[in-house]
N, C-alpha and C positions, 0 to 999 in steps of 0.2 A: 143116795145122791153123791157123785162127784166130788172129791175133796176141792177146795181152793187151790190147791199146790195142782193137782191134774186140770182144775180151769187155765191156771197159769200156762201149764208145760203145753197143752192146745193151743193156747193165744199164741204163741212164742213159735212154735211150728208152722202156725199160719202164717204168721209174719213173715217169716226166713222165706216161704213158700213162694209170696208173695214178691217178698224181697230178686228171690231169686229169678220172677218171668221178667222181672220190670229191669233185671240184670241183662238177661237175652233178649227183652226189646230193645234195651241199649245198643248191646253188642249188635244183631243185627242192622240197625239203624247205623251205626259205624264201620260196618261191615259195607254196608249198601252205598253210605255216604263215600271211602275207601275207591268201593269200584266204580262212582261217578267220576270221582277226580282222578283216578287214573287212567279213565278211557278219555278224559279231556286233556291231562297231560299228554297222553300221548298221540291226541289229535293235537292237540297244539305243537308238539317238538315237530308229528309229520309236517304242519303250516309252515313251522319257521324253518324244518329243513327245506322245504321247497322252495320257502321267501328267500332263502339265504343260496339256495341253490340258480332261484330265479334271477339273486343279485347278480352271484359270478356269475351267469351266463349273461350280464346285462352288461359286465363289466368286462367280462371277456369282448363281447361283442362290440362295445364304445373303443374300447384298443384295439379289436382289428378295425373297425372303422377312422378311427383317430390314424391310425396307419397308413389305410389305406389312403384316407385324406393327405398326410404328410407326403407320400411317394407320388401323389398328383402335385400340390402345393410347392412341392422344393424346386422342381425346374422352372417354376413362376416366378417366386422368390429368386431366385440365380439368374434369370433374364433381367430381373428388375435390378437387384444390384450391381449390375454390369452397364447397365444403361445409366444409375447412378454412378459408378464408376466415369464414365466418360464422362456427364455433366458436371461432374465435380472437376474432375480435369480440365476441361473447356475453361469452367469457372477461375480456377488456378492462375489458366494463361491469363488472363485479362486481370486477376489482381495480381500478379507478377509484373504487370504493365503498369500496372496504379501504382505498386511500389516504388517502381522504379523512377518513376514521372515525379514523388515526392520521398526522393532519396535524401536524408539530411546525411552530417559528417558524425551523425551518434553512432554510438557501435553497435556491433548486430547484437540483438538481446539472445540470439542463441549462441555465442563462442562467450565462451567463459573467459578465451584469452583475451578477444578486445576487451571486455567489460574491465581484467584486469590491466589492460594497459592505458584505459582512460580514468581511472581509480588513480593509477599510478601518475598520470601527469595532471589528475588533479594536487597529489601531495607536489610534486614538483611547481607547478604556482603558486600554489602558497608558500613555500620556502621561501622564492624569487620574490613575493611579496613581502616579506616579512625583514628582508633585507635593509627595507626604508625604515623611519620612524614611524610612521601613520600609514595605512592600509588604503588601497585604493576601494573603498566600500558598494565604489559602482561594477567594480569588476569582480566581488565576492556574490556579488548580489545577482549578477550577471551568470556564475558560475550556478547557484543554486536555481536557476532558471533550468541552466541546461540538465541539470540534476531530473528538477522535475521532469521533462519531456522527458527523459532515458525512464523516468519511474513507470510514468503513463504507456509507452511502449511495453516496458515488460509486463506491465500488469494485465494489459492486451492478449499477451502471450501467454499467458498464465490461465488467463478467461479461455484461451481454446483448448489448454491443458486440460481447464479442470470440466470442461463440455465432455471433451474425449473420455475422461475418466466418470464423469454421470449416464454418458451414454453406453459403458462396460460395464463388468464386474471387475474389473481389477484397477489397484490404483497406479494415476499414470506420474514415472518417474520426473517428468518435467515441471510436476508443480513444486517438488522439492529444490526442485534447482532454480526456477526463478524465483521464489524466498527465499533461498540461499544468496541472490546476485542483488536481489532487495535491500535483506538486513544488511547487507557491507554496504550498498548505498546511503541505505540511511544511518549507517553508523557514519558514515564518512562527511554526509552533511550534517551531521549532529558535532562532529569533530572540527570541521570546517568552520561553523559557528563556533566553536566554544574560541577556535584558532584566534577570530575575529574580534570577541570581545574580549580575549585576556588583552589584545594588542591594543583594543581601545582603551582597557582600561589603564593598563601598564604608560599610553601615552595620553592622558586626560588631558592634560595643561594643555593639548593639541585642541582639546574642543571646548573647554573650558575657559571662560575670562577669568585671571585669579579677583578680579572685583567684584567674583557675579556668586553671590552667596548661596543663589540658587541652584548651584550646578547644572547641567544638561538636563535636558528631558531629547531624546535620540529619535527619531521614530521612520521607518522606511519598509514600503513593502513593494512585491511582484504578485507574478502569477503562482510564484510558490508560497511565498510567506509573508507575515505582517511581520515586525522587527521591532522593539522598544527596549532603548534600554536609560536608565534614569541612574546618574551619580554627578557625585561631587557637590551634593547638598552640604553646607557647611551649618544648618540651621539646627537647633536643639529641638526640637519638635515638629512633629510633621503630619499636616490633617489628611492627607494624601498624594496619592499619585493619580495624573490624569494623563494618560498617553493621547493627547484628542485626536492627532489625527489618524490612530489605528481604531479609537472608537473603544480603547482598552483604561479603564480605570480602579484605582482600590483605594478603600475607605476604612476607618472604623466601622464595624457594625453597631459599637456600645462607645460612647462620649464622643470627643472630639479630636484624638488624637490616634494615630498608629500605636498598635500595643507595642511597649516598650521593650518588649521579647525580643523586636526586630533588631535592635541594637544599630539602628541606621547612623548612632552618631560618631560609630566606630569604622571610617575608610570603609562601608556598605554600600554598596548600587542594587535596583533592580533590573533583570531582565524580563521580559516578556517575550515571546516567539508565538506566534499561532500558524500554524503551519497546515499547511492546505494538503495534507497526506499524514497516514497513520503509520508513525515508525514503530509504534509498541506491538499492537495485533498482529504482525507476523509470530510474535514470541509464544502466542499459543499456541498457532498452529504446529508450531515447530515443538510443542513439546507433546504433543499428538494430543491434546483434550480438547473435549466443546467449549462451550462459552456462553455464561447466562446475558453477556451484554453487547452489544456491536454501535462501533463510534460513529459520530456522522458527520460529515462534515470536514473536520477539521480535529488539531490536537493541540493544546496549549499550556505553554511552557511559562510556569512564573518560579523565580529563583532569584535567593538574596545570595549576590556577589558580592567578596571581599574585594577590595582592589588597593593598592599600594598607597604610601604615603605619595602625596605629590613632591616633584623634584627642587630643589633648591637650586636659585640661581645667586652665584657667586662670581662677580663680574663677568665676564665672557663665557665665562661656563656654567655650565646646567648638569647639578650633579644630581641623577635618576637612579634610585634606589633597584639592583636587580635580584630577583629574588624569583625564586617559585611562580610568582604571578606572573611573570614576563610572561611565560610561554603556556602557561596553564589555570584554569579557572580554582580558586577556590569555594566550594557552595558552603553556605550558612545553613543548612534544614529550620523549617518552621512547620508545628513548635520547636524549640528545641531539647534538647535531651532532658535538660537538666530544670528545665522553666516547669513554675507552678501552673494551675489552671488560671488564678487572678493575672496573671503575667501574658501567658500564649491565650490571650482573647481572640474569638471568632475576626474574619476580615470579609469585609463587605467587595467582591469583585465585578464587573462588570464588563463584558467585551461583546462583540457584535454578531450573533448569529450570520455562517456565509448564506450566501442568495441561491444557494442549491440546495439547503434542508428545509424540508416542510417540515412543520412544528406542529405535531399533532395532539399537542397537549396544554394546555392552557397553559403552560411554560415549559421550558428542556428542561430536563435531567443532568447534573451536573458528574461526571463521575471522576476519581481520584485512582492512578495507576498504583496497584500495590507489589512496591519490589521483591514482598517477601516470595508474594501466592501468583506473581506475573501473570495477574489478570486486573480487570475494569470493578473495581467495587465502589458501590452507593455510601460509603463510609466517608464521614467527617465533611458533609457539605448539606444545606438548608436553606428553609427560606429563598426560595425558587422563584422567580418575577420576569416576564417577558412582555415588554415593549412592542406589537407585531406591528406601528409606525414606522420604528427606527430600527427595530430587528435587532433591540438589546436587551441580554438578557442580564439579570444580575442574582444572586445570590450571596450566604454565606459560606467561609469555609476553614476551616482549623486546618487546614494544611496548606502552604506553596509549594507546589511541584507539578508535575505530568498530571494534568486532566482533560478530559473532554469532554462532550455531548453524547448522551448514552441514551439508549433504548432497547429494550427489553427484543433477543434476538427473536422470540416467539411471540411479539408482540399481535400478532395477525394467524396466531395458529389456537385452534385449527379454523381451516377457510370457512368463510360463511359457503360461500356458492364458486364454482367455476364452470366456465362454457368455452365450446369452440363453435363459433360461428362462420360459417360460410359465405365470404362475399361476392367470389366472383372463383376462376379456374385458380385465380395466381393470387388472392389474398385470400387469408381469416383475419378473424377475430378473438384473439383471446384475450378473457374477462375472468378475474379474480377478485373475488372481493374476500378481505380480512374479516377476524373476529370481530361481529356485529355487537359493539358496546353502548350504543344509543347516545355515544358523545360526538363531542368535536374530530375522532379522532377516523369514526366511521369513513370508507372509503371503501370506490369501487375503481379498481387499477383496469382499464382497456389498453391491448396491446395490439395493433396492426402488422398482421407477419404479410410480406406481402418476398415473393421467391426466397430468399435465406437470409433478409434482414429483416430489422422489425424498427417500430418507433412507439412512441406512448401517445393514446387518441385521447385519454382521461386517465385521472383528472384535470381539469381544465387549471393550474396552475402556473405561478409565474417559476416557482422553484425548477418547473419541471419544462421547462420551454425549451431547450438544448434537446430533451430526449423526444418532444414531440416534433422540433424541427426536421430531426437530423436523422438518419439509417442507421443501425447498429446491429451486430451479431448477437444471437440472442443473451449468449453469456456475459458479456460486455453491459447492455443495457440495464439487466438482473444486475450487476454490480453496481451501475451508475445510479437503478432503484434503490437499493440497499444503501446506498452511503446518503441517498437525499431520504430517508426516514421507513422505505416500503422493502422489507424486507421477505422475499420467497428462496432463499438458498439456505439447505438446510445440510445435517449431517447427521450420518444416526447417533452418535456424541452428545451435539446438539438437543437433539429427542431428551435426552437424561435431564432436561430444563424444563421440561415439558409434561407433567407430571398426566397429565389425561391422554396424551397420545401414544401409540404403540404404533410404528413405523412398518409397512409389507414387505413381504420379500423382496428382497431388489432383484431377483431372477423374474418372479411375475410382473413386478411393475416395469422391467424394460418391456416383456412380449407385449404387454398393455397398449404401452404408449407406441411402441412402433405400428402395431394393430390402428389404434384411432388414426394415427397420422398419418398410413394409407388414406385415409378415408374421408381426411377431413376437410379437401373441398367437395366433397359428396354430400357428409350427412354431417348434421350437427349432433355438438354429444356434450354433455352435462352431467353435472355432478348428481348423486342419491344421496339423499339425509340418512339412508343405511349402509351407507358406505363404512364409515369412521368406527375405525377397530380403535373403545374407549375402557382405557382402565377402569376396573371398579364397576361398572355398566354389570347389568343382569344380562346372562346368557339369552340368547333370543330376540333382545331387544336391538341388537345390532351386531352386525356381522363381524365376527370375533379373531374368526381365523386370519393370521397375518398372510396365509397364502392364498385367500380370498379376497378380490372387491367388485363394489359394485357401483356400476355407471349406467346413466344411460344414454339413449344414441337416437334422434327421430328416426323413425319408421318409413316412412317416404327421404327419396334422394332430391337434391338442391335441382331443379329445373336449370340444364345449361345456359340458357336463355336470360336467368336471370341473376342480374349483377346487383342486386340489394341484399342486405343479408336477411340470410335465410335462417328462422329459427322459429318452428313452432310454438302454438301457444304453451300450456305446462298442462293440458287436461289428459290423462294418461292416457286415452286413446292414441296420442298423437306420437307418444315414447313407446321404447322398449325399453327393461330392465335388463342389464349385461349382466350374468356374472362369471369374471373372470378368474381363471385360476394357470398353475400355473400345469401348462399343454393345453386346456380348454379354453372355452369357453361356449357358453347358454344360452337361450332367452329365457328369461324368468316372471314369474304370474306376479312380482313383487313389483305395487302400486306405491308412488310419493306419495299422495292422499293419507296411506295408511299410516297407521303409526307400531305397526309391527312387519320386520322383514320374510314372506313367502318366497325363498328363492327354492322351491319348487321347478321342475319344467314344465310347462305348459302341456297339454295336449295338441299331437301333432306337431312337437318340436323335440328336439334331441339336441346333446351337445356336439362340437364339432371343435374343430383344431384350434380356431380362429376365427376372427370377424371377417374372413376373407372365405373362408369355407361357410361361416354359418349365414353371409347375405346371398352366398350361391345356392342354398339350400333350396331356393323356392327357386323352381323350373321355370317359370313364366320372369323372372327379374336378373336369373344366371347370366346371359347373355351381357346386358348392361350393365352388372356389376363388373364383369371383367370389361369391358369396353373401358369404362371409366376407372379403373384401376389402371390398368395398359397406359391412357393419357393421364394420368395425373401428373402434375408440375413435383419434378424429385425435389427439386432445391426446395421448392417450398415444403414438402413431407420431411426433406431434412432439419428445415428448421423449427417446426412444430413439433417434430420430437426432441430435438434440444432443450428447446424451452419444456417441456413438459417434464422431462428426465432431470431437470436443473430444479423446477420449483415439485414437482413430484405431489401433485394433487392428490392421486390416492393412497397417500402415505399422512400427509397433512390435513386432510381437509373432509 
């Protein structure tokens, strides 16, 4: 028998034996597995060389066609700007005629030298006035009159400045220069007043009874400003000041008295100014940044004035202390430097909202000018309260100086919805509504462009009655919205306040916009909820690319015929999906309904140059699209694309 140790060395050799087929079952099986995946590799690199091959040849082929398209396209485009050409000229003579017909004696707002020779004889009347004792205050007042109209002029001029330069890529040098002819204006009527009240104060006893312990209360306004100014109080405590007939007053917020910070028992007046123009907001733009805040309205001025002993009369003579105040303000700052918190107490202010800001918050925003950071800050003001009977608002505030009515510049970004409606050959309709917040504040702005003016159709408001009476250039009216609370002028600066928005090319968004506004008494066109290129957003979920957007456009054209506006319902049948880029643009399989963007091309659609190439595309509608391209109203296409290129829907919205 077999030792144990030779049963062992057999088991052991079995083993290995064993060990070793189930080694080359392996290996074959990795062997076999090996040359699956490499004859699928390299079916797949031939797929994707083909896919990739299939691409360039598809991309090749989209650029000669895109080409070809262009070398048709350009002599169309070159007729029509030529024919825009002369309708703008035509245009020109007839407001050359308008001008002329209401020529005032103000200076031109483009010669730098009138502006500075009318700067110049304003310092020359006030010298000549200051000759007297006591100031003619109807003829200062009268002066800041004419201020204003020269203001409203350049800022006109300004508005066409900065169209021209929304409608470019390049910035146009003319907006620098009339905020350069601006800020010396209102330095000048800032200067003008201060001229005004040193002289008042310098000669009180002029308006003062020495019997009347209450001193003045001052109060005078125009079309430019409301004016208050309050001295010669001789009383040791003071519960307030009540300007009533500017509608301007201030209070303790806490007991019964003015904080004693003020130090009003020491030869102190107040002034008040509310001034119907914003002399600050030039300062930012001139220092080239955005801006979280935009004023509305109005800007107002509270400041504690020292002013001189009164004069001593010593038989026939009146001896008047001259000093530094003659001719120059000194300001007391509040708080003051050196004052505790128990000391510089909160002060309760109240003045009157103007009749041109809608208030779209269950009270205004109070905001305080900061000399340091020369901008609009929410710092050292509370307790926020508005009266919408009497249109007064009131609050707290730890500081007198420069404040205004503020609103948040992105208060309306990004748009809920925008449309261009069709009404007839020679009007649209464009319809913007702001960030949908479910408050008071919700609104939906309609704007009637009707040839190259426009007016406001909604909201039905009294604030807004001037802009729905009256024609206005589109950038003009965009201004006059912005200052009454509805703000669509943006800057890509501005964006940096904006913490979810990422602004598009502005090379695509002009070909965009001059694209629809061919078009726009043809077809109506409207915003996509997949438009908005959103920070932080999951790729896919919305179109990302800043050199992409997406709009869309009804599918059928406005029946000449018919003068109501034309706008499909929203069932997607009735839309196409644009998507724009910048040289193209698509029709795309991407549905509103959905809630993911397919901008895919359709089957039996391809890209093309333009919405002017890609409505040519279908042989049976070619015809009529260039017919009604050839008559459309310029003036009106001009001004549909200002206004689009000024509030820039697919950049905001």
């Amino acid at each position: 028998m077999p030792s144990s140790k030779a049963k062992a060395l057999k088991k052991q050799e079995e083993e290995a034996k064993r060990q070793e087929e189930m080694n080359k079952r392996a290996q074959d099986a990795a062997d076999k597995l090996f040359r699956q995946h490499e004859r699928e590799r390299i079916q797949n690199e031939k797929c994707d060389k083909v896919k990739r091959e299939n691409e360039q040849v598809m991309i090749l082929l989209e650029r000669d066609r895109l080409s070809k398209e262009k070398t048709l396209y350009t002599p169309i485009a070159n007729e029509k700007q030529y024919r825009l050409h002369l309708a703008l000229k035509e245009y020109q003579k007839y407001q050359d005629w308008e001008n002329v017909v209401s020529q005032t004696w103000l200076p031109s707002v483009d010669s730098e030298a009138d502006i500075n020779s009318f700067l110049s004889t304003w310092e020359t009347d006030g010298n000549a006035a200051r000759e007297d004792s006591k100031r003619d205050l109807n003829t200062d007042f009268a002066m800041m009159a004419e201020a204003h109209d020269l203001i409203e002029l350049i800022l006109a001029e300004q508005d066409n400045a900065r169209c021209k330069e929304a409608t470019s890529k390049q910035p146009h040098p003319r907006i620098a220069f009339h905020r350069r002819n601006l800020m010396r204006i209102y330095e000048a009527v800032l200067t003008k007043l201060d001229e005004m009240t040193a002289n008042m104060l310098q000669y009180l006893d002029k308006y003062v009874d020495r019997d009347e312990e209450q001193g003045i209360t001052l109060c005078k306004e125009n079309k430019a400003l409301r004016y208050g100014l309050w001295a010669g109080d001789r009383r040791p405590r003071h519960r307030g000041v009540d300007y009533r007939e500017l509608g301007v007053s201030m209070g303790p917020k806490e007991g019964a008295y003015l904080p004693k910070a003020l130090d009003l028992v020491k030869e102190r007046g107040i002034r008040v100014m509310q001034l119907n123009f914003d002399p600050m907001s030039p300062r930012i733009e001139e220092a080239q940044q955005g801006s979280q805040y935009r004023t509305l309205g109005c800007v107002v001025f509270i400041e504690v004035m020292q002013y001189p002993k009164l004069p001593q009369q010593v038989k026939e003579w009146t001896l008047r202390h001259e000093t530094t105040l003659a001719k120059g303000l000194q300001r007391h700052p509040y708080p003051p430097l050196q004052a505790t918190d128990n000391e510089a107490k909160p002060i309760k202010v109240s003045f009157v909202v103007p009749p041109t800001v809608v208030v779209r918050h269950l009270a205004p925003f109070i905001g305080i000018w900061s000399q340091d950071e020369e901008t609009w800050v929410m710092q050292g003001t509370s307790d926020f309260d508005y009266k919408r009977d009497t249109r007064t608002v009131t609050f707290a505030t730890q500081h007198l100086s420069c404040m205004a009515i503020i609103q948040e510049k992105g208060f309306d970004v990004p748009y809920e919805e925008w449309s261009l409606i069709p009404q007839s050959d020679s009007e649209v309709l464009f319809v913007i509504e702001g960030k949908r917040r479910g408050e008071i504040s919700d609104r939906e702005v309609q704007i009637l462009i009707k040839d190259n003016k426009c007016r406001v159709v909604a909201p039905d408001e009294p604030e807004l009655d001037r802009l729905c009476e009256s024609w206005y250039s589109p950038a003009t009216l965009l201004r006059h919205l912005c200052d009454s609370g509805y703000n669509f002028i943006f800057t890509d600066k501005d964006a940096e306040y904006f913490p979810d928005v990422l602004p598009k090319a502005k090379k695509m968004e002009l070909q965009a916009y001059e694209d629809i506004s061919n078009f726009c008494s043809v077809y109506a066109f409207a915003s996509s909820k997949h438009n908005a290129a959103r920070a932080g957003l999951q790729p896919g979920v919305t179109c990302e690319d800043p050199t992409l957007a997406l709009f869309r456009t009804s599918r059928e054209m406005r029946p000449e015929s018919q003068d109501t506006p034309f706008k499909p319902d929203n069932e997607d049948t009735r839309w196409w999906t644009i998507r724009y880029g910048i040289g193209s643009c698509a029709i795309t399989r991407c549905e509103e309904t959905s809630d993911t963007a397919d901008i895919r091309i359709p089957d039996g659609h391809e890209s093309h140059l333009n919405l002017f190439m890609c409505r040519s595309a279908d042989p049976e509608a070619a015809a009529e699209v260039h017919r009604r391209y050839d008559n459309g109203n310029l003036l009106l296409h001009t001004a549909v694309f200002e206004l689009l290129c000024m509030t820039r829907p697919l950049s905001f919205g």
